[in-house]
MIRO-786330 format. One line per field, with one value per residue: z, y, x of N, C-alpha, C, CB in turn; residue number from 1; residue in one letter. Coordinates in Angstrom, 2 decimals. Glycine has a CB too. Layout:
nZ: (Z|...)
nY: (Y|...)
nX: (X|...)
caZ: (Z|...)
caY: (Y|...)
caX: (X|...)
cZ: (Z|...)
cY: (Y|...)
cX: (X|...)
cbZ: (Z|...)
cbY: (Y|...)
cbX: (X|...)
num: (NUM|...)
residu: (A|...)
REM end
This chain:
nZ: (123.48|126.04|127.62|129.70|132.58|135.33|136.83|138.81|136.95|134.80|135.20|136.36|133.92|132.14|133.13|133.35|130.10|129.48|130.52|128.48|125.61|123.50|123.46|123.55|125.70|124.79|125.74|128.55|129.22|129.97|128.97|128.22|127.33|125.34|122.36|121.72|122.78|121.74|118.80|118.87|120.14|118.17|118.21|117.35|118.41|120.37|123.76|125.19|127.32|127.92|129.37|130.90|133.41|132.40|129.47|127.29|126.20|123.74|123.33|122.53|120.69|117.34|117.57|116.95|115.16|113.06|112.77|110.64|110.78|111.71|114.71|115.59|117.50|120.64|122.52|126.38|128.42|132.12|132.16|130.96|128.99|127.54|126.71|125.30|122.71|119.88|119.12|119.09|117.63|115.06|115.02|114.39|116.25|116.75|118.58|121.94|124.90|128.00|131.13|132.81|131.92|131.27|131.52|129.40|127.48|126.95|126.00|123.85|122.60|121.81|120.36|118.13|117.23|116.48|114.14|112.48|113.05|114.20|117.58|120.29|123.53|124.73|126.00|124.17|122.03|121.93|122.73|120.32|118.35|118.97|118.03|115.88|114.09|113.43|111.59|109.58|107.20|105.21|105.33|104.19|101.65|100.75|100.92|99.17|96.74|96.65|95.03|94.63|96.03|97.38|99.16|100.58|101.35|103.25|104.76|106.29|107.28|109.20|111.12|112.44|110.84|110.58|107.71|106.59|107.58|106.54|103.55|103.92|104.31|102.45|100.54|98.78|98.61|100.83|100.21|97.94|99.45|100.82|98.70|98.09|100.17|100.89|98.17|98.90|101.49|99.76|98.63|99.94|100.97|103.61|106.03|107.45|108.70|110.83|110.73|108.12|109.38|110.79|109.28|108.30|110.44|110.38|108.30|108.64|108.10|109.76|110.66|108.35|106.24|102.95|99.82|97.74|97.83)
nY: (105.26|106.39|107.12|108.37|109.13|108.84|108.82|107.15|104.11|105.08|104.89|102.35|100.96|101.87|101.35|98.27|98.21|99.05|97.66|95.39|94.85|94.81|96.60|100.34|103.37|106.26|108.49|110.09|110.92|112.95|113.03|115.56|116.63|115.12|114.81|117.20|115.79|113.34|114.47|115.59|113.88|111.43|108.78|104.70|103.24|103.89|103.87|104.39|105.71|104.94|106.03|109.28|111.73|114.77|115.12|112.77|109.50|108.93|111.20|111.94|110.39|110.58|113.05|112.08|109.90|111.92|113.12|113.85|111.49|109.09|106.96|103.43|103.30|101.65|101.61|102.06|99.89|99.31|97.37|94.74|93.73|96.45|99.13|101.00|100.10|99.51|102.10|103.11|101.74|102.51|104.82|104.27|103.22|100.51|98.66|96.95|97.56|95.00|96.95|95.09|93.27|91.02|91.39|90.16|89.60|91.92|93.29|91.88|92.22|95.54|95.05|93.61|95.48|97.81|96.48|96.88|94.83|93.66|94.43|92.52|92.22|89.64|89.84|92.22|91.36|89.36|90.77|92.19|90.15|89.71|91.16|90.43|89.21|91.21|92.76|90.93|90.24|92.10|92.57|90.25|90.85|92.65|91.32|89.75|91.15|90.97|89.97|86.31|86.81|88.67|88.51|86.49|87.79|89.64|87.62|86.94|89.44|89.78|87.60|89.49|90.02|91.36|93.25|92.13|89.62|88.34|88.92|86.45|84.04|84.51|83.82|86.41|89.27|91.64|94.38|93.36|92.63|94.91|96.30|95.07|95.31|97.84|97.52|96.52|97.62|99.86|99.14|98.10|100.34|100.93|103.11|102.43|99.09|97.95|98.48|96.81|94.58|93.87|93.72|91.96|89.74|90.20|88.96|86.47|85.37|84.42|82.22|80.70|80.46|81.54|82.98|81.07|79.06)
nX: (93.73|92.15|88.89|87.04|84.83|85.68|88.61|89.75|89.07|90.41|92.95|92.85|92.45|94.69|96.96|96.53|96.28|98.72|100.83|101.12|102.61|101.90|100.49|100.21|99.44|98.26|97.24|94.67|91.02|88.47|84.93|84.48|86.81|87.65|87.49|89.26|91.85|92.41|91.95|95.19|96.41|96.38|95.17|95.25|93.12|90.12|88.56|85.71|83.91|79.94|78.38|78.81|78.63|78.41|79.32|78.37|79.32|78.00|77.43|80.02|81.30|80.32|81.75|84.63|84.66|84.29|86.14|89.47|91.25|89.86|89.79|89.29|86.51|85.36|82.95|83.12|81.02|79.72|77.24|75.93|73.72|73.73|71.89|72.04|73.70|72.96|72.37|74.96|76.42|75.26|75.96|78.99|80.43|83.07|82.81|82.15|82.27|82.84|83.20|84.87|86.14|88.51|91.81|93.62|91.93|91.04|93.20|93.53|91.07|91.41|94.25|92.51|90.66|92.79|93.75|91.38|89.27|85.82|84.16|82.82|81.15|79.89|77.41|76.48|76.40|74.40|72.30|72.02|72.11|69.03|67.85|66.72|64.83|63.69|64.39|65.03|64.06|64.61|67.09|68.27|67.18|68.66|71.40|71.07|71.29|74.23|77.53|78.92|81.12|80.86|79.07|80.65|82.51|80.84|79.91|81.76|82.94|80.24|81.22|83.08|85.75|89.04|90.06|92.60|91.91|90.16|90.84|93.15|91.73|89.49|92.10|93.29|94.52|95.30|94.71|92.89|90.84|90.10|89.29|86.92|85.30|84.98|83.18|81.10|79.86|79.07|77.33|75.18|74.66|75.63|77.66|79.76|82.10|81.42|78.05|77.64|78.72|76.22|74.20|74.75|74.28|71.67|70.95|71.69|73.51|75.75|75.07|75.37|73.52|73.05|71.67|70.54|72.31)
caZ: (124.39|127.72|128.04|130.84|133.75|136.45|137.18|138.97|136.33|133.72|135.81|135.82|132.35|131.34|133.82|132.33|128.86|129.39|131.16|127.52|125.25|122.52|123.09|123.81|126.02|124.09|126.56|128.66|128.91|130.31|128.15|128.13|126.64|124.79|120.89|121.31|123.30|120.61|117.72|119.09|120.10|116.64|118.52|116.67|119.10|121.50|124.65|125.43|128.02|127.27|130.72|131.26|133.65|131.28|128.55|127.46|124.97|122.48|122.44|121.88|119.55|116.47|117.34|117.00|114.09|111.58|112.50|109.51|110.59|112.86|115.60|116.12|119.19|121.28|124.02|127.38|129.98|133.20|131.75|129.94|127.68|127.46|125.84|124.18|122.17|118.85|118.91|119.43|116.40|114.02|115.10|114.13|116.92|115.76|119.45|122.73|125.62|129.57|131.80|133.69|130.21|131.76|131.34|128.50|126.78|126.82|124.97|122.18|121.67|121.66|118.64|116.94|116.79|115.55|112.74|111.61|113.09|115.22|118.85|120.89|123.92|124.63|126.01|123.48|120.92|122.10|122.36|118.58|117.88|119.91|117.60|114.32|113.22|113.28|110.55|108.76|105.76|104.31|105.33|103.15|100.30|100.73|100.76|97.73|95.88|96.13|94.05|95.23|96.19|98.20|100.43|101.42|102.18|104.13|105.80|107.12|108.22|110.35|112.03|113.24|111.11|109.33|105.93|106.90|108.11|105.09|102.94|104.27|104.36|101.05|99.50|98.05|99.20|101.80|99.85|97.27|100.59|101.52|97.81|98.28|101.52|100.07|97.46|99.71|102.06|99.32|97.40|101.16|101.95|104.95|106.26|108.45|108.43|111.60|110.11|107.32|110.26|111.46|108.27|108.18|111.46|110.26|107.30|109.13|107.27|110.68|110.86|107.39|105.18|101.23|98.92|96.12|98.50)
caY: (106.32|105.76|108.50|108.14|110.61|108.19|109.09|105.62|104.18|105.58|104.80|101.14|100.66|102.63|100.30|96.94|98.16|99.18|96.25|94.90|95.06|95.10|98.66|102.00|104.26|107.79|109.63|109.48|111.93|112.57|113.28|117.26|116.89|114.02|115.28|118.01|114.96|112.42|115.18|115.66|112.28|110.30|107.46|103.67|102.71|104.66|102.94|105.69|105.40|105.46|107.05|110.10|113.05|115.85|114.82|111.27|109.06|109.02|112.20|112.61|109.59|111.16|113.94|111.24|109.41|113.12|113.92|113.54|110.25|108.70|105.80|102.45|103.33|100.91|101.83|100.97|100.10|98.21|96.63|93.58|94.45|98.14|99.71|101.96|99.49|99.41|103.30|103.50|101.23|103.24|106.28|104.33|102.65|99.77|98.03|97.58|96.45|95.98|97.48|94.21|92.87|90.33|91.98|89.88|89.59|93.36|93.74|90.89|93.48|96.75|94.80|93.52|97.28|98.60|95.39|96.75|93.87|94.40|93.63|92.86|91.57|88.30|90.29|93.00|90.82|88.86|92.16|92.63|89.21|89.19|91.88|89.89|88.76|92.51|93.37|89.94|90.53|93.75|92.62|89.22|91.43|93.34|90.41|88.51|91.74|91.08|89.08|85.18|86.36|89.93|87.59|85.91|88.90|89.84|87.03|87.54|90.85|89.67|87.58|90.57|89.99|92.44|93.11|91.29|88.22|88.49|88.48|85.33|83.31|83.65|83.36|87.52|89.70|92.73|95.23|93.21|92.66|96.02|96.94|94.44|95.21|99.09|97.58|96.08|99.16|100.89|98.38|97.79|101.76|101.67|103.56|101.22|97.41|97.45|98.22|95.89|93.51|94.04|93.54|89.71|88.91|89.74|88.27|85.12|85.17|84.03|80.91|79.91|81.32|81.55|83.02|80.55|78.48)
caX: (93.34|90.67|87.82|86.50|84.59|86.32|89.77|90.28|88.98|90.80|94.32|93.23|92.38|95.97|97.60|96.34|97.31|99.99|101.92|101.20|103.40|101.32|99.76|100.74|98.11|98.64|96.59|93.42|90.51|87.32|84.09|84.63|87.83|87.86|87.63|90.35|92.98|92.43|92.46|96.27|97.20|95.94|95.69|94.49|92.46|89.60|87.99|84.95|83.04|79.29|77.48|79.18|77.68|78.47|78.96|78.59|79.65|77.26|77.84|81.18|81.58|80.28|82.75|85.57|84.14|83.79|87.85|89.97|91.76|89.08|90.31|88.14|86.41|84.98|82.34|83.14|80.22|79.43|76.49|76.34|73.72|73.73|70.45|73.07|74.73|72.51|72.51|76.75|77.34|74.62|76.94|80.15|81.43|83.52|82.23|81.43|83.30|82.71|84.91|85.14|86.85|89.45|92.91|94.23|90.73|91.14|94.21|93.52|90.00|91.91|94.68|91.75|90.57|93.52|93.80|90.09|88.04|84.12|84.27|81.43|80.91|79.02|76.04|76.32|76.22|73.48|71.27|71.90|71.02|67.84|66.38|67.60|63.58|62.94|65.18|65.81|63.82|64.87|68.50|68.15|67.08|69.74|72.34|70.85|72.00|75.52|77.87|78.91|82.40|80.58|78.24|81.10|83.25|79.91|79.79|83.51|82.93|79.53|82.58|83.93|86.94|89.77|90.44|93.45|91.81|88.84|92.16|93.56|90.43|89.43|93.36|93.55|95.80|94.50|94.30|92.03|89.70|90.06|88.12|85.51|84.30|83.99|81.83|79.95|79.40|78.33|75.85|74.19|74.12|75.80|78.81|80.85|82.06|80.11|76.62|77.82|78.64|74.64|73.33|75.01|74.37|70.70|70.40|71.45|75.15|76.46|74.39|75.50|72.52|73.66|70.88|71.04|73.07)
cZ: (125.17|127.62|128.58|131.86|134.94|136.48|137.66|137.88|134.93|134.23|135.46|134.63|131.55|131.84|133.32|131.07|128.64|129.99|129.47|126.82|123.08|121.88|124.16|124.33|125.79|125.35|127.48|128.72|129.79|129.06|127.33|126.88|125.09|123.09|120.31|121.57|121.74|119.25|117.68|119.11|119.23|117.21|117.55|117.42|119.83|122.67|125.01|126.26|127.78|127.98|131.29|131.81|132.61|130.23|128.22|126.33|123.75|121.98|121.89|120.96|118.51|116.08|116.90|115.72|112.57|111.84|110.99|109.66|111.78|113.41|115.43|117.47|119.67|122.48|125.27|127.96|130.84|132.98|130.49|128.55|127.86|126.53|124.86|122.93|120.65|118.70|118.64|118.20|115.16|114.10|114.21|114.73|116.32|117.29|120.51|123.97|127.15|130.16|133.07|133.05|131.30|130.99|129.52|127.54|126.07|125.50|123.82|121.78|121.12|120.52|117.78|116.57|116.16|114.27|111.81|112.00|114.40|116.21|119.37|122.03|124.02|125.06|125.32|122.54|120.83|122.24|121.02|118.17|118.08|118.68|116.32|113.36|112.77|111.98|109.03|107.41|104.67|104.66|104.08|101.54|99.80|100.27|99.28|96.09|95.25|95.50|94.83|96.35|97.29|99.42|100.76|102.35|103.45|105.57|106.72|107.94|109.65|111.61|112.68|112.61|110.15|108.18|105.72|106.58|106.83|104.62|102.73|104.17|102.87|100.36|98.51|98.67|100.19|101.01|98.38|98.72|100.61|100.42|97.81|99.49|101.30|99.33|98.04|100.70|101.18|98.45|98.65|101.56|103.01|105.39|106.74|108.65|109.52|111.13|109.25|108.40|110.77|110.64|107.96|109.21|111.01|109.92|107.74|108.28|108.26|110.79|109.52|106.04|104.32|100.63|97.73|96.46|98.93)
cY: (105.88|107.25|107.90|108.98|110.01|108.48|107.39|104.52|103.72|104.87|103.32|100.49|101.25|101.63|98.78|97.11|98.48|98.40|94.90|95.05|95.18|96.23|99.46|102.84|105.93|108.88|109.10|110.96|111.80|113.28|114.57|117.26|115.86|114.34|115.90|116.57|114.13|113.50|115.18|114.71|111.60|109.24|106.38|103.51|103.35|103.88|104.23|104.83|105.52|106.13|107.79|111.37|114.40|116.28|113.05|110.85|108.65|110.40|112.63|111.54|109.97|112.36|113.27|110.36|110.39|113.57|113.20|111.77|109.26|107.53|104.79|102.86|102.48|101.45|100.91|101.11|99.00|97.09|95.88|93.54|95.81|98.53|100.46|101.53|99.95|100.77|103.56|102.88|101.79|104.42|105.97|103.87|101.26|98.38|98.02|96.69|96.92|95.84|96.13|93.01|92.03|91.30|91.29|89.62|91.58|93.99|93.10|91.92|94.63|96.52|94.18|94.91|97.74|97.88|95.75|95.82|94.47|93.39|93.78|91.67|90.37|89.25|91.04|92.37|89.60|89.85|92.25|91.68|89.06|89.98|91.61|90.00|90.07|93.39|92.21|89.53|91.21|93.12|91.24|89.28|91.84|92.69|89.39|89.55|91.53|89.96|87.35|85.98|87.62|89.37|86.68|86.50|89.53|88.84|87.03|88.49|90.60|88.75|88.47|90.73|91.56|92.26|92.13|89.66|87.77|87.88|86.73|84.17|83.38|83.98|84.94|88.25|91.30|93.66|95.42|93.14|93.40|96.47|96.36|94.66|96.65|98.72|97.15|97.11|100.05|100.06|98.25|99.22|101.75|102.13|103.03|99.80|97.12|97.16|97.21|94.67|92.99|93.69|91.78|88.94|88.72|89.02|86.62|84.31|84.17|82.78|79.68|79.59|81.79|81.85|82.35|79.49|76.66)
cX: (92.11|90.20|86.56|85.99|85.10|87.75|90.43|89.60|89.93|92.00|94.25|93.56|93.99|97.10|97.72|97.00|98.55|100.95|101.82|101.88|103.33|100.59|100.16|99.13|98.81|98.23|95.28|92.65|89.41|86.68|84.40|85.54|88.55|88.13|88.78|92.00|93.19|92.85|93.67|96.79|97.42|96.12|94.83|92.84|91.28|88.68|86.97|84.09|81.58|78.41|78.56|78.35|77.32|78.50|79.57|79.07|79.32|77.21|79.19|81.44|80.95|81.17|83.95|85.71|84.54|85.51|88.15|90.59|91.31|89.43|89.11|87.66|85.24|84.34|82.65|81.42|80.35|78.39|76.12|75.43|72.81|72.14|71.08|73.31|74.02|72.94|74.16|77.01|76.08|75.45|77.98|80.56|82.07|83.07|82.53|81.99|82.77|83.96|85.75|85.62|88.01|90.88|93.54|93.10|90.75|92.27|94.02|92.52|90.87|92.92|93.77|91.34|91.19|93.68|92.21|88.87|86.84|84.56|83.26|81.32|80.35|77.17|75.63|75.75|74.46|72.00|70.72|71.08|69.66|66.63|66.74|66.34|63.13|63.50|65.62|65.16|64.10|66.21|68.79|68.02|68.39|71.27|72.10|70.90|73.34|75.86|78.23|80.16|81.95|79.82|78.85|82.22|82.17|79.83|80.90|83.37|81.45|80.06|82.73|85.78|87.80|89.61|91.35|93.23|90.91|90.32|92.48|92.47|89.49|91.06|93.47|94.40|94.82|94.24|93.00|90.72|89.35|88.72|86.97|84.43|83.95|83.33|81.01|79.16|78.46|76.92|74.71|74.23|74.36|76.97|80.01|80.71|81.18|78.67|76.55|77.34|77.02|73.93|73.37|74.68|72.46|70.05|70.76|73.04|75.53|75.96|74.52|74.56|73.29|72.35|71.41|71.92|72.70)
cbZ: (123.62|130.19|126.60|131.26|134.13|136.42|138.38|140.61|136.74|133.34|137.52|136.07|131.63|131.85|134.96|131.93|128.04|129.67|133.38|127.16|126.17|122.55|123.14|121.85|127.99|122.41|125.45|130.05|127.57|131.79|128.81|129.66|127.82|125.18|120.63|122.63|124.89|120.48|117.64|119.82|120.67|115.09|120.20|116.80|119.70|120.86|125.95|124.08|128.87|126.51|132.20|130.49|134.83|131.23|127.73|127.81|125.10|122.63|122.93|122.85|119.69|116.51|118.45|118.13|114.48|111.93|114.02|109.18|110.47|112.59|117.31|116.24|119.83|121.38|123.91|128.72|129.92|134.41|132.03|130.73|126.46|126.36|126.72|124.61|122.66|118.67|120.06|120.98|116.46|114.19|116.70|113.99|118.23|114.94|119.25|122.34|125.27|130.84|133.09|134.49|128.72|131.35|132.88|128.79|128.15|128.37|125.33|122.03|122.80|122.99|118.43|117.11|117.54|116.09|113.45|110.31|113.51|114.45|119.75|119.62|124.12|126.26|126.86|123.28|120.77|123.09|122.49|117.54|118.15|122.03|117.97|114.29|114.05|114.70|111.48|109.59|105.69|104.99|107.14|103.52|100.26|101.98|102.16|97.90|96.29|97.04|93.23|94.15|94.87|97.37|100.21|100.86|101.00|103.30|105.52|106.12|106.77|109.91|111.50|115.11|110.67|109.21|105.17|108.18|109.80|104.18|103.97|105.51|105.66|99.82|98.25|97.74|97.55|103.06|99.85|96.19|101.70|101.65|96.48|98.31|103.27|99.31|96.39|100.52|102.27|98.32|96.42|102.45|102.14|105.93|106.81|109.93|108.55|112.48|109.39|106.66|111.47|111.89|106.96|108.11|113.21|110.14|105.82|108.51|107.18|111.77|111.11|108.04|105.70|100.48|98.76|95.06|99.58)
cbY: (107.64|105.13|109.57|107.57|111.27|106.74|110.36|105.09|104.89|107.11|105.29|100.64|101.67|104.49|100.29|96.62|98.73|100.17|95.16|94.90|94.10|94.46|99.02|102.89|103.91|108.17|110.83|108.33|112.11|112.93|113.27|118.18|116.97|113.11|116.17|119.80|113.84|111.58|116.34|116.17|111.34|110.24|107.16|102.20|102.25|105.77|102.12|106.63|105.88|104.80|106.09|110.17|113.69|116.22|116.00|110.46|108.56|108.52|113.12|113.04|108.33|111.31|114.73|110.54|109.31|114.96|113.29|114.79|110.40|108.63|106.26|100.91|104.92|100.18|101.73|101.28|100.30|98.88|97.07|92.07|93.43|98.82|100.78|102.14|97.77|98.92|104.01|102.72|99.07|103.49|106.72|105.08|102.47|100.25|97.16|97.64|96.70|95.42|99.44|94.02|94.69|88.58|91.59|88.92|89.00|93.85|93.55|88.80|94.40|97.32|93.85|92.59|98.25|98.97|93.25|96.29|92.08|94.12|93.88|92.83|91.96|86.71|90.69|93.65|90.04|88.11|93.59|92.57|88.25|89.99|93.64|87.88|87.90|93.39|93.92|88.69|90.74|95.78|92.36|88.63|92.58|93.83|89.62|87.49|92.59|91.38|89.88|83.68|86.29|91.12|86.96|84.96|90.26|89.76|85.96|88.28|92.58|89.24|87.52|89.93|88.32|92.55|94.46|91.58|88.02|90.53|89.12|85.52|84.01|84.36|81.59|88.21|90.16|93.36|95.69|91.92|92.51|96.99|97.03|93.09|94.78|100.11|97.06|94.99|100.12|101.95|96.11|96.58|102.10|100.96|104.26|101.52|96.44|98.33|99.31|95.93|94.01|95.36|94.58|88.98|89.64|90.01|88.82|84.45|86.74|84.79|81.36|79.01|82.53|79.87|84.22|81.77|79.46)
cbX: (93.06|91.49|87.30|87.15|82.73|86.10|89.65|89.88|88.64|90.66|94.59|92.62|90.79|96.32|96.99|94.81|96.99|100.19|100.70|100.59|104.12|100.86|97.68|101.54|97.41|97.51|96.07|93.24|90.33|86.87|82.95|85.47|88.68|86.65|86.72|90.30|92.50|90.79|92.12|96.48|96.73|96.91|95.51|95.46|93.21|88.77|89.08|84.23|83.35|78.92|76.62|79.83|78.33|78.89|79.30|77.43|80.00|75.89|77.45|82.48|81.35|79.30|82.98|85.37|82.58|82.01|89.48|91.11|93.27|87.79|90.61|88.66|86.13|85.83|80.87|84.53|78.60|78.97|75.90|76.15|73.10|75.49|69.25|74.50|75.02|71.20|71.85|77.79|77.76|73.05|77.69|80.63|80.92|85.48|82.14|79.86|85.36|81.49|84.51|84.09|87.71|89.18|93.90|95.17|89.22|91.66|95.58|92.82|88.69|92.47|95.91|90.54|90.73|94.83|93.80|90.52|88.73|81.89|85.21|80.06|80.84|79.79|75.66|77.22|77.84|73.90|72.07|73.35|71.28|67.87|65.95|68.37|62.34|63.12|66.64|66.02|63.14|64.29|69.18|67.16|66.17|69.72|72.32|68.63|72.00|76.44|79.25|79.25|83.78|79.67|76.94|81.34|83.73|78.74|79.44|84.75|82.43|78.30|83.74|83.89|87.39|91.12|91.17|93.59|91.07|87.84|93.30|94.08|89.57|87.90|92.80|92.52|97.36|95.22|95.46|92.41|89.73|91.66|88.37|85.76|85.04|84.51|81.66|80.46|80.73|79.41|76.27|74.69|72.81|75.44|78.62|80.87|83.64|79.88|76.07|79.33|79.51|74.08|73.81|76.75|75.12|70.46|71.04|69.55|76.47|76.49|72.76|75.64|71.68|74.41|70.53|71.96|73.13)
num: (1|2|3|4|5|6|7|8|9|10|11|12|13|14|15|16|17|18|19|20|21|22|23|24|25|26|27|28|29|30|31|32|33|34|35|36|37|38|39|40|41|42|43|44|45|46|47|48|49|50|51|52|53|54|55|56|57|58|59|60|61|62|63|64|65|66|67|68|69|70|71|72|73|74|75|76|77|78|79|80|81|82|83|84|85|86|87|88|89|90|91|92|93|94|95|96|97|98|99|100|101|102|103|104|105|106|107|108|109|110|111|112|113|114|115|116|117|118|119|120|121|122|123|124|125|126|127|128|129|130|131|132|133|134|135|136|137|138|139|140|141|142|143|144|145|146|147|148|149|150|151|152|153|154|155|156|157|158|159|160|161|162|163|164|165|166|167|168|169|170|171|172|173|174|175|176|177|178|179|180|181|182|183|184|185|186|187|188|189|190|191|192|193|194|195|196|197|198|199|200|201|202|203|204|205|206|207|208|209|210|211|212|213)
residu: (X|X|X|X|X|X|X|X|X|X|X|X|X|X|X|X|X|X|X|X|X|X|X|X|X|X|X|X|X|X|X|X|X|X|X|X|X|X|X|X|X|X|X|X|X|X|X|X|X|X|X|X|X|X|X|X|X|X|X|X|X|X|X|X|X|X|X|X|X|X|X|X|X|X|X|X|X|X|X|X|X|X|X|X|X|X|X|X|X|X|X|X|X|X|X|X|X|X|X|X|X|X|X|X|X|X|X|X|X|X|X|X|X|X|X|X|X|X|X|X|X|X|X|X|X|X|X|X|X|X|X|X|X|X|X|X|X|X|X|X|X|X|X|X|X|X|X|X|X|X|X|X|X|X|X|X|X|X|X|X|X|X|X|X|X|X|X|X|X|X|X|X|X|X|X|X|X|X|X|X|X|X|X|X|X|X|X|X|X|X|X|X|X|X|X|X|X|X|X|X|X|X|X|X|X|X|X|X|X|X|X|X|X)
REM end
């Protein structure tokens, strides 16, 4: 689903995905309406815009997030790195896309979404990183809690990848992934594989940092 306050817009983005053949556009929306469409639709996926006049998308992504069978939703914006972004994935967003996303770059994000994995631009992601030193003590603690086999499911997920792909990469089957990356959520206190994801990129997972390593 596209929620969007642009009308043209919205048409393109439904247009691109949909000449795919890999995804289905359920519906589109603007801000206003956006909570009740999706409530109805159940779609996988959500593309939200995040500067909306009326209401925007930080605000309605927590509405989208607290439904019973909540979508990945992915902020769109125009700017590469958004001031938003940190705030959108402490909400829940699963990440953060611009609307100037190459067409087939677009669709591989939108089936990683529905497979479970974090998307993030190149400038998004470079935002996050930028403010890594500011957090990379308390996140290091945090990581030299878990077990050998949890700080490497960690490090997977600061990838950006699925349960799926976790799975496959260490040799278990998905639905053993699936329980490890809840224990991990819950031994690091945070709600979503994203924040997880934030916590590895801090601790310097991504660079190949092992406490004890």
């Amino acid at each position: 689903m596209v929620v969007d306050d642009e009308a043209l817009v919205r048409s393109c983005l439904r247009a691109v995905l949909d000449a795919s053949e890999a995804v289905e556009v359920l519906a589109c929306a603007t801000g206003v309406d956006a909570a009740g469409v999706v409530a109805a639709s159940r779609p996988d996926v959500v593309l939200l815009d995040v500067r909306m006049p009326v209401v925007d998308g930080l605000a309605v992504l927590p509405q989208l997030v607290a439904l019973p069978r909540p979508p990945a939703v992915a902020m769109l914006t125009s700017f590469d790195a958004d001031e938003h972004v940190e705030e959108a994935l402490a909400l829940g967003a699963a990440g953060f896309l611009l609307k100037d996303t190459p067409p087939e770059q677009l669709v591989a994000s939108v089936v990683a979404l529905a497979a479970g994995a974090v998307v993030l631009s190149p400038g998004a992601a470079g935002a996050l990183l930028g403010r890594r030193d500011a957090g990379s003590a308390g996140a290091r603690a945090q990581v030299a809690a878990l077990t050998a086999r949890e700080r490497e499911v960690l490090a997977l997920l600061g990838q950006g990848l699925s349960n799926a792909e976790v799975g496959r990469r260490l040799g278990m089957r998905s639905s053993t992934a699936k329980d490890h990356v809840s224990a991990v959520l819950g031994k690091l206190g945070v709600s979503s594989r994203v924040q997880a994801a934030l916590v590895a990129r801090q601790a310097g997972l991504d660079d190949g940092w092992l406490p004890g390593g």
